[in-house]
matplotlib code that plots the C-alpha trace (Angstrom):
import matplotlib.pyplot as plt

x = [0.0, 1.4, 0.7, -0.6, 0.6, -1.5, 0.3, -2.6, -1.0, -4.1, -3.0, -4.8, -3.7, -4.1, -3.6, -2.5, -5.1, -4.0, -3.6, 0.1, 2.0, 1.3, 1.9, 2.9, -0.5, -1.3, 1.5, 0.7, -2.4, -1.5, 1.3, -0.6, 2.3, 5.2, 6.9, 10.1, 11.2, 13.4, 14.2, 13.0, 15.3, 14.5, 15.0, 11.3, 10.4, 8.9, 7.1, 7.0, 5.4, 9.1, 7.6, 6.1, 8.1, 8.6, 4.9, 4.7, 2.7, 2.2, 4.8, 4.3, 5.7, 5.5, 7.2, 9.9, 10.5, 10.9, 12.8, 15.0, 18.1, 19.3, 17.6, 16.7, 15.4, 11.4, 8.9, 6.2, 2.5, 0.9, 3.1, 3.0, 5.3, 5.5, 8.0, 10.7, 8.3, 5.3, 6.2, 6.2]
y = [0.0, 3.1, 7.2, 9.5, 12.8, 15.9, 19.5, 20.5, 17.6, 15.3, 11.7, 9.0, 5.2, 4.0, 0.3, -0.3, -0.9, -4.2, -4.8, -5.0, -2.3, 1.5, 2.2, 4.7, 6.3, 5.9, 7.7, 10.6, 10.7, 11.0, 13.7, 15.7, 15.5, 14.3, 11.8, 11.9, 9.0, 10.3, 8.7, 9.8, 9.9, 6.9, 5.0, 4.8, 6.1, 8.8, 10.2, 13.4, 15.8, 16.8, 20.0, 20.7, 23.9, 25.7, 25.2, 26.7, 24.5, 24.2, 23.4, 20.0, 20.7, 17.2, 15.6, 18.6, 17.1, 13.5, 14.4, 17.1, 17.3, 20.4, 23.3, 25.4, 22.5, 21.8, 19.0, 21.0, 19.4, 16.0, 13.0, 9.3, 7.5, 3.9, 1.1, 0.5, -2.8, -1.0, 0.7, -1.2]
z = [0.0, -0.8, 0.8, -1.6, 0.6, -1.4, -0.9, 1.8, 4.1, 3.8, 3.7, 1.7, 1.4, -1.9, -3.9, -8.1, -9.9, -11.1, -7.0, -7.7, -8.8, -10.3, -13.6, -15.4, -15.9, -12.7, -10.9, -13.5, -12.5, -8.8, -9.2, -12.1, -14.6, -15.6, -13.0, -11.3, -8.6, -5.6, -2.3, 1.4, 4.1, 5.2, 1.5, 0.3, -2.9, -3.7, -7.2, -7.8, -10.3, -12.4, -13.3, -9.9, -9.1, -12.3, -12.9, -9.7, -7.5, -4.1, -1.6, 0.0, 3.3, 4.6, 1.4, 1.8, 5.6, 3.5, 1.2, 2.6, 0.3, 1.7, 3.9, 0.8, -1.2, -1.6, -2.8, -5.1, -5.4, -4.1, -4.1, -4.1, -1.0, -2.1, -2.3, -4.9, -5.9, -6.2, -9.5, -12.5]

ax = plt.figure().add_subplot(projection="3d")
ax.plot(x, y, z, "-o")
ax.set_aspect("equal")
plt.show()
C-alpha cells in the first residue's frame, strides 16, 4: 500500500489498480504531470510531479521534511510514498 501525501498535508492510502503495482498512468495521475522518482530519508520512494516547481505548484511541506536534500530544497505538489516494488 502506498501514501498519496496531497500538498494540503491530507493523507490518503491508496492500492494499483492491477492490485500489484502502479503504472505509469497511474503515478501521473496522482502527481498531475510528468513523474520523477526520488528517495526519502529513510530509503522509500517517492514520485514526484518533475515540473512541480517551475509550474509553480504548491509546496508539499510534509514531502519537503521527507525528502529534505538540503535546507533550501522543496517538494512542489501531491506525491506518491511507495516502495521501490510497487512501480512497475
Amino acid at each position: 500500500m502506498a501514501t498519496l501525501i496531497k500538498s494540503n498535508g491530507e493523507e490518503i492510502n491508496v492500492l494499483p489498480k492491477n492490485k500489484t503495482d502502479f503504472q505509469l498512468t497511474e503515478l501521473q495521475t496522482f502527481v498531475g504531470g510528468l513523474i520523477e522518482i526520488v528517495k526519502t530519508n529513510d530509503g522509500r520512494t517517492m514520485v514526484i510531479n518533475e515540473e512541480g516547481k517551475i509550474n509553480d505548484l504548491p509546496i508539499n511541506q510534509k514531502a519537503s521534511e521527507l525528502y529534505q536534500y538540503n535546507e533550501f530544497d522543496f517538494i512542489a505538489g501531491d506525491v506518491l510514498i511507495c516502495n521501490s516494488n510497487e512501480i512497475d
